[in-house]
C-alpha positions, -999 to +999 in steps of 0.1 A: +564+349-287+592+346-311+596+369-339+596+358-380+632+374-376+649+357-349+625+321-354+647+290-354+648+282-389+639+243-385+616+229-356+605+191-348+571+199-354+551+230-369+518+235-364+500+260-386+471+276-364+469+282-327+435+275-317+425+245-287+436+218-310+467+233-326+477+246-289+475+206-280+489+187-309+524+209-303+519+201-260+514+163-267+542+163-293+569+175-277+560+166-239+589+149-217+614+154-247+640+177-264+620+181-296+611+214-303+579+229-316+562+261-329+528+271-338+522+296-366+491+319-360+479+350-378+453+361-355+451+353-317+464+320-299+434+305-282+413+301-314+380+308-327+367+292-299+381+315-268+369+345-286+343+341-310+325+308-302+316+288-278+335+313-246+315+341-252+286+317-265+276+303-236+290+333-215+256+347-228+236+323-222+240+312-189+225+343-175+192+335-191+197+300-178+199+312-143+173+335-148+152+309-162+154+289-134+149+313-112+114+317-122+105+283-122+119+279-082+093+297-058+109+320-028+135+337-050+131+369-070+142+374-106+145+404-120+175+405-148+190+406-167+216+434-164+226+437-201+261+460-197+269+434-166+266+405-189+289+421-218+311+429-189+314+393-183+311+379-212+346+402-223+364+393-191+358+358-206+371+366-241+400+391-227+386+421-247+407+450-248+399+481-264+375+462-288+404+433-292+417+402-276+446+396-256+458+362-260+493+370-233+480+343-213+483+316-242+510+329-248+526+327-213+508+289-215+532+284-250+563+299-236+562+275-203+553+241-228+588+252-247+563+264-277+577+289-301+547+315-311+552+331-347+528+359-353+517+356-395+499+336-418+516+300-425+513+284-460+528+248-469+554+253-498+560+221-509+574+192-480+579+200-446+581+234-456+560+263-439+563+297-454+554+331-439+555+358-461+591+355-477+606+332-447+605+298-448+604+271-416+614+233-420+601+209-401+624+177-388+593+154-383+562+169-387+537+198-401+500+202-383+471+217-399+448+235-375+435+263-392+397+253-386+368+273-402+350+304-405+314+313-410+294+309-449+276+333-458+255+322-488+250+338-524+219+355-519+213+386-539+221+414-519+231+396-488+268+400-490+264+436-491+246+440-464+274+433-440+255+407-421+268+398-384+282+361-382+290+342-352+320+363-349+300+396-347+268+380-323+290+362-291+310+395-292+276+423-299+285+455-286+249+463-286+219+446-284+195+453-321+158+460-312+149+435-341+171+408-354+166+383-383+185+351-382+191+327-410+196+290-399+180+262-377+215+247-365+231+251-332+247+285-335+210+300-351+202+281-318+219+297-295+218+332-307+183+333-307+184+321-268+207+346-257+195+371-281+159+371-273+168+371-233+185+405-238+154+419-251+156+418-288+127+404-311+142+376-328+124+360-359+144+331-373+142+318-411+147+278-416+149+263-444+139+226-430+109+220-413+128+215-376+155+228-357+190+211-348+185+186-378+216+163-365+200+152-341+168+138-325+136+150-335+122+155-300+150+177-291+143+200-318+110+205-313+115+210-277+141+242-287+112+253-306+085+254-284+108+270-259+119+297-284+084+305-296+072+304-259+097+335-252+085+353-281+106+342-309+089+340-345+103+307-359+092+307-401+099+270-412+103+263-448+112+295-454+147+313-476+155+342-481+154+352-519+171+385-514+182+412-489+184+452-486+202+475-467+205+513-469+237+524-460+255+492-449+287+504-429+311+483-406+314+500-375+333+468-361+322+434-349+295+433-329+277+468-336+250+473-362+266+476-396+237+503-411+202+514-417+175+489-414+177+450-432+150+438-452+147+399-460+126+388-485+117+354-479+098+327-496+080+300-477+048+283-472+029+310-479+044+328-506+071+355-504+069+373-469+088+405-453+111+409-426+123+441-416+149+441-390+176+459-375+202+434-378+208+404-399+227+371-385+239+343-408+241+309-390+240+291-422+273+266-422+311+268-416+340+265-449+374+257-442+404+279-433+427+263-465+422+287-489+458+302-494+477+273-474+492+256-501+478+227-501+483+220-540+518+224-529+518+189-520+493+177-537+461+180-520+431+200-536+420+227-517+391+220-490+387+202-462+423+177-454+411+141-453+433+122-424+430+087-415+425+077-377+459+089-367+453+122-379+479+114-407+467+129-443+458+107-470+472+115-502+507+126-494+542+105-495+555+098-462+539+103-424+547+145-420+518+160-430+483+159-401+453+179-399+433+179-368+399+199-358+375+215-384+402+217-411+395+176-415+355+179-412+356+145-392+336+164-359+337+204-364+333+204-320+363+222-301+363+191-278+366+165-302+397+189-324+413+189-288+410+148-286+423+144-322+450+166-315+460+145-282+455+115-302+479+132-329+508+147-309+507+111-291+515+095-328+543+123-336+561+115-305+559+074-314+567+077-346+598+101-332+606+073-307+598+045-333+575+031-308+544+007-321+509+025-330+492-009-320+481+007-288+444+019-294+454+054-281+472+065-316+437+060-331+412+084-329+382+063-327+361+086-310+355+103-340+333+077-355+311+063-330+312+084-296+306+121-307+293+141-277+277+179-281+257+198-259+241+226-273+234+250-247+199+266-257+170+266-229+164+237-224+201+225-232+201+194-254+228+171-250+239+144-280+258+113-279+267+087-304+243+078-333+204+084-336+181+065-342+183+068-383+218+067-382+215+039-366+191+024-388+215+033-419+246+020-403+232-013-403+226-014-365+195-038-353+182-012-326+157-008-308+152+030-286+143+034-249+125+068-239+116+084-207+104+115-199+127+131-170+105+131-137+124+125-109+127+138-074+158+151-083+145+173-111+112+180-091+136+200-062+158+214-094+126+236-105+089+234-104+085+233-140+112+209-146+107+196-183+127+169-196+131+141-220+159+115-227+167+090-256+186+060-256+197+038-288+207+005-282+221-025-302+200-056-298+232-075-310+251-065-286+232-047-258+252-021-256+243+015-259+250+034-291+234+068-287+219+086-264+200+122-265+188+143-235+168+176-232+164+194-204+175+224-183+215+223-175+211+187-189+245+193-204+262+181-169+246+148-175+259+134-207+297+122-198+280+091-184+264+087-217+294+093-233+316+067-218+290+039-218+292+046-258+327+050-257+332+020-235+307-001-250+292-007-221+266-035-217+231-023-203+230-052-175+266-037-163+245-001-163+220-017-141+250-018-114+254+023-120+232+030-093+221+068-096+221+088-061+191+100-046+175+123-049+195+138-080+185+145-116+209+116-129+180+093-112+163+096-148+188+066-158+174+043-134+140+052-151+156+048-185+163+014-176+134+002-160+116+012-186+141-009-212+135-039-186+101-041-187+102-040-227+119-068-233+107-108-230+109-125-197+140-144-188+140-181-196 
């Protein structure tokens, strides 16, 4: 780590936040050259997502996975889950220490790529120019934004006082509530209200809509639902909160009850209703980290940083200026800020060399048609590509292939195997634009789906994929005899 006082006072590239794709954007910038690089970070290197998203997020749910399918597999015993032995994990994952994170190893990672680490919170003042507190870095050839997002909490009369728990507080609980509300139907509602409900607490859930995980399928959805409610969780669609009270609302630090008793009163089908709970999450949205970066600085209105496909930001003279993961709002996923960071340190270093950007690897197009996301509820449901409406709306001529997931492969997995999978395919072209799975650890199936859309690959070449036996994968072969036997007859 270098100090603000002894920092070089100019670098090749700067890269204002330190999270997965900050960290890459300065390793592909500078790789296999002199040109320096330093990322500026006011919290921990590693990012939201190493300590308060999706580490610790699916560190808590993978016991109640396993434990789920233990009970559906005859011959072994179940008995968890051993809540202080899953926090235990769950903070060797995160590197808690004393109720904080140690990020030495990313920093060990930063010192060995020829990274400079500055500890403080970077703002743009004016071109090239990164200032931190009264010091000010240039950068030779570029600037990176990577200061991603935090949690919304909305305007809802008395909520903000209450001191709710956001995702921050939930993936790093301390302890587990006997009764929790949650506010949401997205993935991180999702989620919490898997893990959440598998260490013991009674979970009721308010959603606005009328289904869960709205981006994507309806099936899948549904299928989160029925799962949820089958566990105990009280799911209240059409339903908002109107207003909230807490007596004696106290932060006693992330992850432990901040006061007395919550009560959420809610308006849905029925009229207004009461929830009385000992804790209250907000899963309702993200907003971006830009507020105080300077953006207006050079010109930009704060928000979200539009970028064009090489990460470069429209609306600013000259090629300096990139944004990559959240901060851009093209695909708020870690794995998809860690692709356009790769794309972008990859279009630094040409520009650097004055090499062509012809090559289709200095273009993140990923980000448009080939989205994957697995969202790691029970069952998991795993997302490539565009649905079916999007589909639809794009202007796509489609037509959808379904199959429930009933295969040997599943059948020896579990005895209550329960599965379902989606695929969207142009009739143009006959290649595959989306595809959606649901099922248990269904996660570990989707990179196939994922470079068939990324590829654009043609469902007769998929026909010579053959699937081995007798594994869960198996279900593609079933996808596509089923897609076979729907279309006309070879003339």
């Amino acid at each position: 780590m270098t100090g603000i006082d002894s920092a070089a006072k100019e670098y090749d590239v700067i890269v204002v936040g330190g999270g997965p794709a900050g960290e890459n954007a300065a390793a592909y910038a500078i790789a296999g050259s002199d040109r320096t690089a330093a990322i500026v970070e006011r919290e921990r290197v590693g990012g939201e997502c190493s300590y308060w998203a999706c580490i610790p997020s699916k560190a808590l749910l993978r016991p109640a996975h396993v434990l789920s399918s233990v009970r559906g597999l005859p011959g072994v015993e179940a008995r968890g889950p051993d809540v202080a032995a899953v926090l235990r994990r769950r903070d060797e994952f995160v590197h808690a220490r004393d109720g904080d994170h140690d990020d030495s190893s990313q920093l060990e990672w930063a010192a060995q790529q020829g990274i400079d680490v500055i500890r403080g919170a970077g703002r743009l003042a004016g071109e090239r120019t990164i200032r931190i507190g009264e010091h000010e870095l240039r950068a030779r050839l570029a600037v990176v934004l990577a200061t991603g997002t935090r949690a919304a909490v909305p305007d809802i009369p008395g909520l903000r006082e209450a001191l709710p728990w956001t995702s921050r507080d939930v993936t790093n609980l301390r302890e587990i509530p006997k009764r929790v509300v949650v506010i949401g139907g997205g993935v991180v509602a999702c989620e919490a209200a898997t893990w959440l409900s598998a260490l013991g607490a009674e979970v009721t859930v308010l959603v606005r809509g009328n289904r869960l995980l709205a981006g994507v399928e309806q099936f899948a959805g549904e299928r989160v639902a029925e799962a949820l409610i089958a566990r105990g969780v009280d799911i209240r669609f059409g339903t908002s909160p109107q207003r909230v009270r807490r007596s004696a609302a106290a932060n006693h630090g992330a992850g432990r009850t901040h006061g007395g008793p919550v009560t959420v009163y809610a308006a849905g089908p029925g009229g207004e209703s009461t929830v009385l709970a000992d804790e209250i999450v907000v899963a309702t949205g993200r907003t971006p980290n830009s507020d105080g970066l300077g953006l207006e600085t050079v010109g930009l209105a704060a928000g979200y940083v539009e970028v064009d496909d090489q990460l470069t930001a429209t609306g600013v003279s000259g090629e300096w200026l990139y944004a990559v993961g959240d901060i851009n709002h093209r695909a708020a996923l870690t794995h998809m800020g860690k692709y356009q960071a790769r794309v972008c340190g990859d279009v630094i270093a040409a520009r650097a060399e004055g090499r062509s950007l012809t090559n289709p690897r200095y273009r993140a197009g990923a980000d448009h048609h080939a989205v994957p996301q697995v969202v790691f509820t029970d069952p998991e449901v795993a997302a490539v590509g565009l649905t079916a409406d999007a589909a639809r709306r794009a202007g796509h001529d489609i037509r959808t292939v379904e199959s429930d997931i009933e295969v040997a492969g599943s059948a020896l997995t579990r005895d209550d195997y329960s599965g379902h999978a989606t695929l969207v395919v142009d009739n143009t072209t006959d290649t595959l634009l989306g595809a959606t799975f649901v099922g248990p650890d269904i996660g570990e199936q989707l990179h196939a789906a994922t470079i068939a859309v990324a590829g654009r690959v043609p469902l007769e070449a998929l026909w010579h994929a053959v699937p081995t036996f007798p594994a869960v994968s198996e279900f593609w072969l079933r996808l596509l005899e089923t897609d076979r036997s729907s279309l006309p007859s070879a003339t």
